[in-house]
Structures are given as structure tokens and as C-alpha cells.
C-alpha positions as a Markdown table, in Angstrom:
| # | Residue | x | y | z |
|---|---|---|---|---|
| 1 | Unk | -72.6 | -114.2 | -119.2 |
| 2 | Unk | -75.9 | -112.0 | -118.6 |
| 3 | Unk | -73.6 | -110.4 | -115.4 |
| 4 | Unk | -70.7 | -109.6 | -117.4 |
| 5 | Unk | -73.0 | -107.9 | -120.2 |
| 6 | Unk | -74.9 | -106.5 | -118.0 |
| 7 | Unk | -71.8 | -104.6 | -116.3 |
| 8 | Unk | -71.0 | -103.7 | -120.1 |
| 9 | Unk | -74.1 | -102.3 | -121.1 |
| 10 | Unk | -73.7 | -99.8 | -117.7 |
| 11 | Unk | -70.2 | -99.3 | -117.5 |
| 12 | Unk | -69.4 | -95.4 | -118.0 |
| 13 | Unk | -66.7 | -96.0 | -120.1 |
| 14 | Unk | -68.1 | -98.0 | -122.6 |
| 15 | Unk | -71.9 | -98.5 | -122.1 |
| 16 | Unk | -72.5 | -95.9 | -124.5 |
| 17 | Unk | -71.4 | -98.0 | -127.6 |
| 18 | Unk | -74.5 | -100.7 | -126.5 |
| 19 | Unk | -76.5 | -97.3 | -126.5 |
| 20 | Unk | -78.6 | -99.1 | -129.8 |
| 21 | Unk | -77.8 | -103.0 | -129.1 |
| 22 | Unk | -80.2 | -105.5 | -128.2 |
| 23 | Unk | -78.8 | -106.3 | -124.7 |
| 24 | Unk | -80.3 | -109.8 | -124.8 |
| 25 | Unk | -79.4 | -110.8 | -128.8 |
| 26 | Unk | -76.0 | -109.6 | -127.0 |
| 27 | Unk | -76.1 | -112.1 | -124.2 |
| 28 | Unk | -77.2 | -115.0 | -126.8 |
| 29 | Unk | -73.9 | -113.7 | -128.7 |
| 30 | Unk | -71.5 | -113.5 | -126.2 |
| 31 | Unk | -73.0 | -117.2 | -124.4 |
| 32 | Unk | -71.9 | -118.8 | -128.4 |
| 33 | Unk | -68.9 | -117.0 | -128.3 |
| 34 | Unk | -67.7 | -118.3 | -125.3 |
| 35 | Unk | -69.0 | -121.9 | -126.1 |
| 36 | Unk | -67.2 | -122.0 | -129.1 |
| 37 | Unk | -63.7 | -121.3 | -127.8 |
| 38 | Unk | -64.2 | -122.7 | -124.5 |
| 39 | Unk | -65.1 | -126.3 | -126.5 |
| 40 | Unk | -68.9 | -126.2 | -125.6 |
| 41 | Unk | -71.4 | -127.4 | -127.9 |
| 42 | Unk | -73.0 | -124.7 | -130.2 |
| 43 | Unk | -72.1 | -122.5 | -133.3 |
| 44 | Unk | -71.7 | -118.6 | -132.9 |
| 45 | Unk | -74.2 | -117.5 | -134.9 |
| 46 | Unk | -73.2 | -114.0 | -135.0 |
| 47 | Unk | -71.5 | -112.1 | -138.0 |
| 48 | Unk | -67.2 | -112.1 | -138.0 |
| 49 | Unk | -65.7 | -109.5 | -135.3 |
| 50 | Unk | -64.3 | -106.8 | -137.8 |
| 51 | Unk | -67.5 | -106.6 | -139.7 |
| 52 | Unk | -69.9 | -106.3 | -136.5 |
| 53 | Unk | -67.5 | -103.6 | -134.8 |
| 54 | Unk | -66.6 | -101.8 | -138.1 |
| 55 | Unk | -68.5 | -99.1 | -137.2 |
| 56 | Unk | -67.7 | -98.6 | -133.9 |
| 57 | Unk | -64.7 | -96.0 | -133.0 |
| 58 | Unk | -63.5 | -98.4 | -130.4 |
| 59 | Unk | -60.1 | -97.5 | -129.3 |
| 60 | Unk | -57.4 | -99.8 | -127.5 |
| 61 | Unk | -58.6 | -98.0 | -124.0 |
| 62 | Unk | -62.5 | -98.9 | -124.3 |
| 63 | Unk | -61.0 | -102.7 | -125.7 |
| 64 | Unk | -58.7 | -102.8 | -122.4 |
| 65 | Unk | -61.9 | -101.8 | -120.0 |
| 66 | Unk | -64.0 | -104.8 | -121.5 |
| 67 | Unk | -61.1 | -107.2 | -120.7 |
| 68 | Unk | -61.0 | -105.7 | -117.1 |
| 69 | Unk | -64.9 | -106.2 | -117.0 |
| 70 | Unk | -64.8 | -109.6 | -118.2 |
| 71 | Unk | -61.7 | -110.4 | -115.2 |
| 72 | Unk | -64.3 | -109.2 | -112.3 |
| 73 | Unk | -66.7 | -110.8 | -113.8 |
| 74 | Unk | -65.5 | -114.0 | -114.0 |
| 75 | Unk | -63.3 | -114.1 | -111.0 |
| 76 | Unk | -66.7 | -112.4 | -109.4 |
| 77 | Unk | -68.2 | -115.8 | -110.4 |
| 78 | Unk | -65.9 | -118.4 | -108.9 |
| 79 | Unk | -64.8 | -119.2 | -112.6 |
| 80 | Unk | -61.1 | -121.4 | -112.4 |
| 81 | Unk | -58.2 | -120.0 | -112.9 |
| 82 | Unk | -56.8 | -121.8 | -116.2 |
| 83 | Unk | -60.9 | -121.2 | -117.7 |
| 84 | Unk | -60.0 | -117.1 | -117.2 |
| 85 | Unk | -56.9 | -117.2 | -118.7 |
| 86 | Unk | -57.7 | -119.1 | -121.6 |
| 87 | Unk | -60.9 | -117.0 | -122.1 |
| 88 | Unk | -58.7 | -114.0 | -121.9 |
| 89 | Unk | -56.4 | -114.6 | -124.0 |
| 90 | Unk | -59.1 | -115.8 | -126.8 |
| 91 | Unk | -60.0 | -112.5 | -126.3 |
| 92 | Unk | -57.0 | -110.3 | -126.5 |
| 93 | Unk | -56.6 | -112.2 | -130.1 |
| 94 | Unk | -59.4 | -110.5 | -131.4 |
| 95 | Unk | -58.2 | -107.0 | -130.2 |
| 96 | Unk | -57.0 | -106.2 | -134.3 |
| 97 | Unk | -60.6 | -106.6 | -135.3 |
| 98 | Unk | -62.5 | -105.2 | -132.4 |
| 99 | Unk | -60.5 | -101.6 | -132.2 |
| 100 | Unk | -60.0 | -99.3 | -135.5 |
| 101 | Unk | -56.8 | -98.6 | -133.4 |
| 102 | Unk | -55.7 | -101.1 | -131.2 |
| 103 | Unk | -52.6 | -99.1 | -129.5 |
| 104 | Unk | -54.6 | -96.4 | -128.2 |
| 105 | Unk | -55.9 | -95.4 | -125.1 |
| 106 | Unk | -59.1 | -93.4 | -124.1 |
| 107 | Unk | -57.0 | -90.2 | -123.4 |
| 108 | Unk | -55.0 | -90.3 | -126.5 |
| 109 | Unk | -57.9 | -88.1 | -129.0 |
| 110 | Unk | -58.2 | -86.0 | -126.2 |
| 111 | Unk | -53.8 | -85.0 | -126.9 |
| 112 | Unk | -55.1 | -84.1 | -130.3 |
């Protein structure tokens, strides 16, 4: 988990978002998160996905980047194959309350 929010926190595409996060209260965050859907023990402790990216102009490209992050990172890490998936796709189901517009890419304000 530190790796993958590691690579997050210097990606160019979306690093600047964690510009004013705590990169370890992050880590803690993402470790319950993953526990919780994966069926580990623990409680995520953190506040619900729409209200802690509200304010955040996150946009279906920077959303699609974090999943391709999180697929190097844990195929980086030896993780199985079923594990990925299912962490994927738990992910992908809170696209609606990460992004303020989930069908948009990076490129698609720049059209405007």
C-alpha cells in the first residue's frame, strides 16, 4: 500500500491533488480500505468517498490513471490474479462518488 500511494502522491497526472494530504494518514486510509473489502480485519476509519473527494475537481481521466496506478502496483507486487480483480472492481464502484464527472477525460476541459 505505501508503494501504490507513493506512486500517487508523484504521479504527474494526479500528484497534484495530494499537493495538501497527509501522505501517511493516506497510507493508514487506503491499508483500511483495502482490508475492509478484501475481508481483513479492521474498520475504515475514514469519512464516506463523496464527502472526502467533494472538493476535489477530479474528472473520469485523473479516476482512470489511479486505477492504472493501482494495476502496476499490484501486479508490480506479485499480488494474485483473482485479489486484483476483485480490488479493481471495488474500486471502479466508487467511481460516482470519487469524480464530479465520472465520463470525462483529462483532455475534455481543455475542448472547452
Amino acid at each position: 500500500m505505501d508503494d501504490f500511494v507513493d506512486r500517487c502522491f508523484d504521479d504527474v497526472m494526479i500528484g497534484f491533488f495530494f499537493r495538501r494530504a497527509n501522505r501517511e494518514r493516506i497510507k493508514r486510509l487506503e491499508r483500511e480500505l483495502a482490508a475492509a473489502h478484501l475481508g481483513g480485519q479492521g474498520i475504515y476509519t475514514g469519512r464516506p468517498m463523496r464527502e472526502a473527494h467533494a472538493r476535489h475537481p477530479i474528472l473520469g481521466g485523473h479516476f482512470n490513471r489511479r486505477i492504472q496506478i493501482l494495476r502496476e502496483t499490484l501486479a508490480d507486487h506479485g499480488v494474485p490474479e483473482d485479489v486484483r480483480a476483485r480490488w479493481i472492481a471495488h474500486d471502479e464502484s466508487l467511481r460516482v462518488d470519487v469524480t464530479s464527472r465520472p465520463d470525462t477525460s483529462c483532455n475534455d476541459l481543455e475542448e472547452r
